[in-house]
Residue, then its C-alpha position, 0 to 999 in steps of 0.5 A: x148648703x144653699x148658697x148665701x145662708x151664710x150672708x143671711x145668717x151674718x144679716x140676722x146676727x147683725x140685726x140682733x146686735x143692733x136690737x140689742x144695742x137700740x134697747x141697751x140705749x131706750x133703757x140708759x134714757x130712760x134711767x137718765x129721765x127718771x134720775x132727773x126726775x128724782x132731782x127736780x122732785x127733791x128741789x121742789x120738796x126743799x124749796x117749799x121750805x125756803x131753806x138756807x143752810x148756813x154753816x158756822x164754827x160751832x163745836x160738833x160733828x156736824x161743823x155746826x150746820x145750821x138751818x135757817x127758815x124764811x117765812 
């Protein structure tokens, strides 16, 4: 055995890891940009509506949710 394949081989298993972890962290930013993005979509789609939702005692289900659209 050549002396420091051992090192090389620790250096090479170290960088692997490192990769690993770099991809692991592009992918959890990029998961986070595209839910942010989901987000602002759904605020812009709902704010076209102007809508406010007001919630009353009505006797159903739905606690009486109702929805009221400014023109």
């Amino acid at each position: 055995m050549r002396f420091g394949t051992s090192k090389q081989k620790a250096l090479n298993e170290v960088e692997l890891i490192l990769n690993a972890t770099l991809w692991a962290d592009l992918l959890f930013v990029l998961h986070s940009v595209k839910k942010a993005l989901q987000g602002m979509a759904l605020l812009r789609f709902f704010s076209l509506f102007n809508t406010k939702i007001i919630v009353s005692s009505a006797p159903s289900d739905f606690r009486g949710v109702t929805y009221s659209f400014n023109s």
